[in-house]
C-alpha positions as CSV (number, residue, x, y, z in Angstrom):
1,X,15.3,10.4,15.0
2,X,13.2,9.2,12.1
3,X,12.5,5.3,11.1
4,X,12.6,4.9,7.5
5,X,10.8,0.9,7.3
6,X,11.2,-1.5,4.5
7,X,9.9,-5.1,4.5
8,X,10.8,-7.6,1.3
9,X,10.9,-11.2,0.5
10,X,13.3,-12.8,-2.2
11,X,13.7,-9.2,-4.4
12,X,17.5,-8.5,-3.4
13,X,18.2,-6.4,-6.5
14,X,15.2,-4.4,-5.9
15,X,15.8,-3.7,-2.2
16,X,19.5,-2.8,-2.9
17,X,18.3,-0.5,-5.6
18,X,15.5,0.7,-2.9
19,X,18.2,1.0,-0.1
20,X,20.9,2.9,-2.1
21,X,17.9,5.7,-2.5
22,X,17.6,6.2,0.8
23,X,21.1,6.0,2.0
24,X,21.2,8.9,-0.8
25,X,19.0,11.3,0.9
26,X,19.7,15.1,1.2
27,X,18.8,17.8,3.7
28,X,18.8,21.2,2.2
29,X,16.0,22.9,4.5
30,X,16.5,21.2,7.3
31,X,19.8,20.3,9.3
32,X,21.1,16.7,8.5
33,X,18.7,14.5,10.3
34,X,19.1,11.6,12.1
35,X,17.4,8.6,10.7
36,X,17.6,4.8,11.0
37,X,16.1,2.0,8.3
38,X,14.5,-1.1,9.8
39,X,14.7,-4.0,7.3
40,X,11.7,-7.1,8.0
41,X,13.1,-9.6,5.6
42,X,10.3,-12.5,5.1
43,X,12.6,-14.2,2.8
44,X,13.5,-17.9,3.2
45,X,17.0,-16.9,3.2
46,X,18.6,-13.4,4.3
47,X,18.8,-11.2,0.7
48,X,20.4,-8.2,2.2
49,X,23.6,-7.2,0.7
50,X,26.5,-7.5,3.1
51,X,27.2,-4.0,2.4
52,X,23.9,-2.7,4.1
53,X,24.2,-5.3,7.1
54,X,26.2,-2.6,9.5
55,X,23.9,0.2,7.9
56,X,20.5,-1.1,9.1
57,X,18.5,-2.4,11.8
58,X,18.2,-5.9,10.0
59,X,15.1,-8.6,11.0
60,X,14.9,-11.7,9.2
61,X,11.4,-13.4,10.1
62,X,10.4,-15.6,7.4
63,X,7.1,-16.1,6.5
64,X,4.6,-14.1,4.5
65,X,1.8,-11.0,5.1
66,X,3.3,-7.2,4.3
67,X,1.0,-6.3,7.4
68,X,2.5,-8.9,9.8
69,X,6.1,-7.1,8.0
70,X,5.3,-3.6,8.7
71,X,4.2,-4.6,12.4
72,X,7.5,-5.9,13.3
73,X,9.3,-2.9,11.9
74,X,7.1,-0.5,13.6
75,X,7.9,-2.6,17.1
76,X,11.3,-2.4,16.6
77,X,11.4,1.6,15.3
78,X,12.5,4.1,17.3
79,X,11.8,7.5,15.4
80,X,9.4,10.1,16.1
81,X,8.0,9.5,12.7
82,X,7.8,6.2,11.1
83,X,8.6,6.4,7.0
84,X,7.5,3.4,5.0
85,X,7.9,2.6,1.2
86,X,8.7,-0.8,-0.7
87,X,11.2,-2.7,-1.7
88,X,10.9,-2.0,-5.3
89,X,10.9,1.6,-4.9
90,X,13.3,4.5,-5.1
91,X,13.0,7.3,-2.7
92,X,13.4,10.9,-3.8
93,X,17.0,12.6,-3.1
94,X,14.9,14.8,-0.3
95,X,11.9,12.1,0.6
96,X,13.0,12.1,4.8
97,X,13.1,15.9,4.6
98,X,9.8,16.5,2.7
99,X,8.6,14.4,5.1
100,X,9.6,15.9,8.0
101,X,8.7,19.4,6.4
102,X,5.3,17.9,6.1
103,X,4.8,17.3,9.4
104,X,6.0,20.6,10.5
105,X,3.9,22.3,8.5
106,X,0.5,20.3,9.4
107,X,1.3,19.5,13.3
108,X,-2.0,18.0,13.4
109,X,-1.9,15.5,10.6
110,X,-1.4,11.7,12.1
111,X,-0.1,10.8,8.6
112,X,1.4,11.9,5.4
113,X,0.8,10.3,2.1
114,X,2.6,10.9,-1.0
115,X,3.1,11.1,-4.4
116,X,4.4,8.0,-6.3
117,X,5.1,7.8,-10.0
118,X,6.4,5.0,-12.2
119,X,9.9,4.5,-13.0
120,X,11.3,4.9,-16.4
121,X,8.6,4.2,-17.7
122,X,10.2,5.0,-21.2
123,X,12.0,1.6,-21.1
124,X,8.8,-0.1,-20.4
125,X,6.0,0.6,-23.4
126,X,3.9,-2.2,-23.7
127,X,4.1,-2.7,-19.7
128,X,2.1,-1.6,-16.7
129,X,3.1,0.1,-13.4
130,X,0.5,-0.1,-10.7
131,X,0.0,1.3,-7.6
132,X,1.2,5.0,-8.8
133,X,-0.6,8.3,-7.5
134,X,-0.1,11.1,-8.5
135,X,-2.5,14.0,-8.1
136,X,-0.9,17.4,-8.5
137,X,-2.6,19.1,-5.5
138,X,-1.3,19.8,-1.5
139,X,-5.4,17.5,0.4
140,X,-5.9,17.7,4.1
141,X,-7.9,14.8,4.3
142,X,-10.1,14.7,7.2
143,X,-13.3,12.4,6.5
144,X,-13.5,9.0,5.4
145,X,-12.7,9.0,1.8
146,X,-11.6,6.3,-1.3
147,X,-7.9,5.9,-0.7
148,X,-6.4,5.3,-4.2
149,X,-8.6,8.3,-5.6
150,X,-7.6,11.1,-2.9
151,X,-5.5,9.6,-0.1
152,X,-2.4,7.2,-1.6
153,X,-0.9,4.0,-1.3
154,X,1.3,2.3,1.4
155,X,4.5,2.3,-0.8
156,X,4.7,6.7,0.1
157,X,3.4,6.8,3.7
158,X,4.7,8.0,7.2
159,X,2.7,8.5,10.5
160,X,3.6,9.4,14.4
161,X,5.1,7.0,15.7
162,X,3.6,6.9,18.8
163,X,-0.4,7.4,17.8
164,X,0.6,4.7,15.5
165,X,1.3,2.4,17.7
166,X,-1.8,3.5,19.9
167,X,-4.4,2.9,16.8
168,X,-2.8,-0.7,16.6
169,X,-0.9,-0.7,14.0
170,X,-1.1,-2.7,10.4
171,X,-3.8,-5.6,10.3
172,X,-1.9,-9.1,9.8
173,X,-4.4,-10.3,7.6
174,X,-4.1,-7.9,5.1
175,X,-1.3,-7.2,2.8
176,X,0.3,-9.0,0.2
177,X,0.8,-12.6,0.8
178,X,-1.5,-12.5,3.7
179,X,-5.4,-13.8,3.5
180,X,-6.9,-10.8,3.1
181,X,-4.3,-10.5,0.0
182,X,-3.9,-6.9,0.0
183,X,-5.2,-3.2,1.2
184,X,-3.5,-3.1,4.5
185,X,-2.7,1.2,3.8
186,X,-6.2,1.4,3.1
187,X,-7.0,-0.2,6.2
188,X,-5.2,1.7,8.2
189,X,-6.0,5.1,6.6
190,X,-9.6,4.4,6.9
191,X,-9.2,3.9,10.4
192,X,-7.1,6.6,11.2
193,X,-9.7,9.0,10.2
194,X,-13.0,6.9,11.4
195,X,-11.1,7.7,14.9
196,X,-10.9,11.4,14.2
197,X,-7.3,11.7,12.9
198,X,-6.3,13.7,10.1
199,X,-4.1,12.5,7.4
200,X,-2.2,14.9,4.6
201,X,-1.3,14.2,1.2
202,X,1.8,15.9,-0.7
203,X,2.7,15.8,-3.9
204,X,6.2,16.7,-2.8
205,X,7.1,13.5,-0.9
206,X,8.1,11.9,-4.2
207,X,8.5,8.2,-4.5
208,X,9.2,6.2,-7.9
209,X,7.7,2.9,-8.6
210,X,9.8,0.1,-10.3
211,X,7.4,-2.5,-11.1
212,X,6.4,-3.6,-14.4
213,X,3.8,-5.8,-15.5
214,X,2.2,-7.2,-19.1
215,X,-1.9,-7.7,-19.5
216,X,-2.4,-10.7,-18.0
217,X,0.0,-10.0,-14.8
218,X,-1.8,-6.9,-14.0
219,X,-5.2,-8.9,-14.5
220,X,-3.9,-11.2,-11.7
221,X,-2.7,-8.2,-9.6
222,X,-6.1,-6.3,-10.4
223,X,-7.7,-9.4,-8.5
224,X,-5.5,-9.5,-5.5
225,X,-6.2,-5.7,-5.0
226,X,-10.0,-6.2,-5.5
227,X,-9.6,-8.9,-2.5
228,X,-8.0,-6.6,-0.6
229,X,-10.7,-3.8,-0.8
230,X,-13.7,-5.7,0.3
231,X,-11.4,-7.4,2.9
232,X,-10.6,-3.7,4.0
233,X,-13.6,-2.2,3.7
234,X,-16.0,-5.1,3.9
235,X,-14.4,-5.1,7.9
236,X,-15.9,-1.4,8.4
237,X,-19.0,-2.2,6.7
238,X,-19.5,-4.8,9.1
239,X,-19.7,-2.0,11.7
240,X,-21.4,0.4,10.1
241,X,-19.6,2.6,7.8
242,X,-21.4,4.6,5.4
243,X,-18.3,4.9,2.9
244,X,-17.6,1.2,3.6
245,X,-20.9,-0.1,2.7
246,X,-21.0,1.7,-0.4
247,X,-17.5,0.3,-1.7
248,X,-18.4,-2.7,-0.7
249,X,-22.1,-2.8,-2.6
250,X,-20.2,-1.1,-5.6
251,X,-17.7,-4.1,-6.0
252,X,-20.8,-6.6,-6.2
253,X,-22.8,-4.6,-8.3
254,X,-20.1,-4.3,-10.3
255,X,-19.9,-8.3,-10.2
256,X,-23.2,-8.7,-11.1
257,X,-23.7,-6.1,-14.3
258,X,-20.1,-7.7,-15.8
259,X,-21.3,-11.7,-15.1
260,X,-24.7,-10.3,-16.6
261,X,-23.5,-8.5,-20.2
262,X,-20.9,-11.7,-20.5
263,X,-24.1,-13.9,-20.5
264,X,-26.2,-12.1,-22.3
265,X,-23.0,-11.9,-25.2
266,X,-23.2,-15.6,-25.1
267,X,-26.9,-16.4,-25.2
268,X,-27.4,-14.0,-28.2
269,X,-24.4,-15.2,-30.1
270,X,-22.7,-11.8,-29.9
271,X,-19.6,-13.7,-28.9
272,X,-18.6,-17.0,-28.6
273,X,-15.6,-16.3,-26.1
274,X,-16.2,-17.8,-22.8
275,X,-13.5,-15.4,-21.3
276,X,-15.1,-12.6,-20.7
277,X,-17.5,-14.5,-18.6
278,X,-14.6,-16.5,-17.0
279,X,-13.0,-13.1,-16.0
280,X,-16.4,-11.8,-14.5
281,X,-16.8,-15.2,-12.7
282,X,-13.0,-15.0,-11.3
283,X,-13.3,-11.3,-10.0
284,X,-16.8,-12.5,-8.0
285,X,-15.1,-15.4,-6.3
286,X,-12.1,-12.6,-5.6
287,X,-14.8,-10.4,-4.0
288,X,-16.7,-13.2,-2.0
289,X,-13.3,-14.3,-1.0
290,X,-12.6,-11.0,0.6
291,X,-15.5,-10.1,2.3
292,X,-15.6,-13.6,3.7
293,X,-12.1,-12.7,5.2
294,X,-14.1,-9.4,6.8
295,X,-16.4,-12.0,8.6
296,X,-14.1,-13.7,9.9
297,X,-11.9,-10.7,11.5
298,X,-15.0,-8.7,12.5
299,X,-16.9,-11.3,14.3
């Protein structure tokens, strides 16, 4: 048995669009495998389509925090392998089996990550798909390491179940609409291999990301995700982490140098645009907002 789990909140079309992928899944290696979806809907009301209500294992909890939403479906999973992705993705025809192939092949990886690429993004030109990953080569990952540069991102990733579950799970206050505002995968994957795990990334666990945004939304996202990453990693710098600490001092520095060349634009009359400095200012309180967040889940 696999668990394929999916949590949303108020994006019905997308889930649909998300569900019908998986419910379209082929095995051509493999014989047909069995597999279930868990649904965590955090929506105020249920948006699952009544034609998917006998096809899933459906859990409407209101409320917000993707890693609170991942936690419940992993409680209420039942597969050897637990398969996440997001609502407003669309699974590859053979994402379960290249999964499970993965696995097979690497019986000592905890965790595979995958590759995700945006979606049409003919029909979007002027617009901006984030969270996409796509390096070309087959990475045994093995050492702490910079998730979005060799690792992935939480809407391609699968583990075992049961060392899963042992390792604790997601972190509730991190993930979008949670405090920590983002970066619970790179939680996670951090400490999976801080506790000696391995984790495997393959480009042929294909995913498709259907998210579009214009300049100023991905500036907003760009600051939730900069939250998220000192949140993350601020909490293992807190205990020591030589990676942690250095992603963490990098995020400041970078603070500094920006609110620095913004003032110095200003005070020689090189611009007379406050945004720049605005923008520098916004991403600092963004950082200090995260690692405060650390504190307060490391102490």
């Amino acid at each position: 048995m696999i668990s394929v789990c999916i949590n949303t909140r108020e994006r019905p079309d997308k889930l649909a669009g998300c569900l019908d992928s998986i419910f379209a899944n082929r095995f051509k290696t493999l014989k047909k495998v069995a597999y279930e979806v868990v649904v965590v809907d955090q929506s105020k009301k249920s948006t699952v389509a009544p034609r998917f209500k006998k096809r899933i294992i459906y859990i409407h909890k209101p409320g917000r925090g993707t890693g609170l939403a991942k936690n419940t479906g992993v409680e209420n999973a039942s597969g050897k392998y637990v398969l996440f992705t997001d609502d407003d993705c669309l699974v590859d025809t053979y994402w379960i089996e290249s999964v499970v192939l993965s696995f097979k092949k690497y019986p000592d990886v905890l965790g595979v990550f995958g590759k995700v690429a945006p979606f049409e993004p003919e029909l979007h030109p002027n617009e901006f798909c984030p969270c996409t990953f796509e390096n070309k080569e087959v990475r045994v990952i093995s050492k702490p390491t910079l998730h979005y540069k060799h690792i992935g991102f939480g809407n391609n990733m699968s583990f075992r179940l049961d060392v899963l579950k042992k390792l604790g799970g997601f972190k509730n206050w991190l993930g979008p609409g949670s405090i920590g505002s983002n970066a619970e995968d790179a939680e996670l994957a951090l400490r999976v291999l801080i506790n000696g795990y391995t984790l495997l990334y393959n480009p042929k666990v294909n995913v498709y990301h259907d998210r579009w945004l214009n300049n100023e939304e991905l500036r907003r996202q760009n600051l939730s995700y900069i939250c998220g990453e000192v949140a993350s990693y601020g909490h293992f710098a807190l205990k020591g982490e030589k990676l942690a600490k250095k992603v963490v001092n990098d995020n400041f520095r970078d603070s500094y140098f920006k609110i620095g060349r913004a003032v110095q634009s200003l005070v020689l009359f090189q611009t007379r645009d406050f945004r720049l400095l605005l923008n520098a200012l916004e991403e600092s309180v963004w950082r200090l907002r995260g690692f405060l967040v650390a504190i307060l889940y490391t102490t």
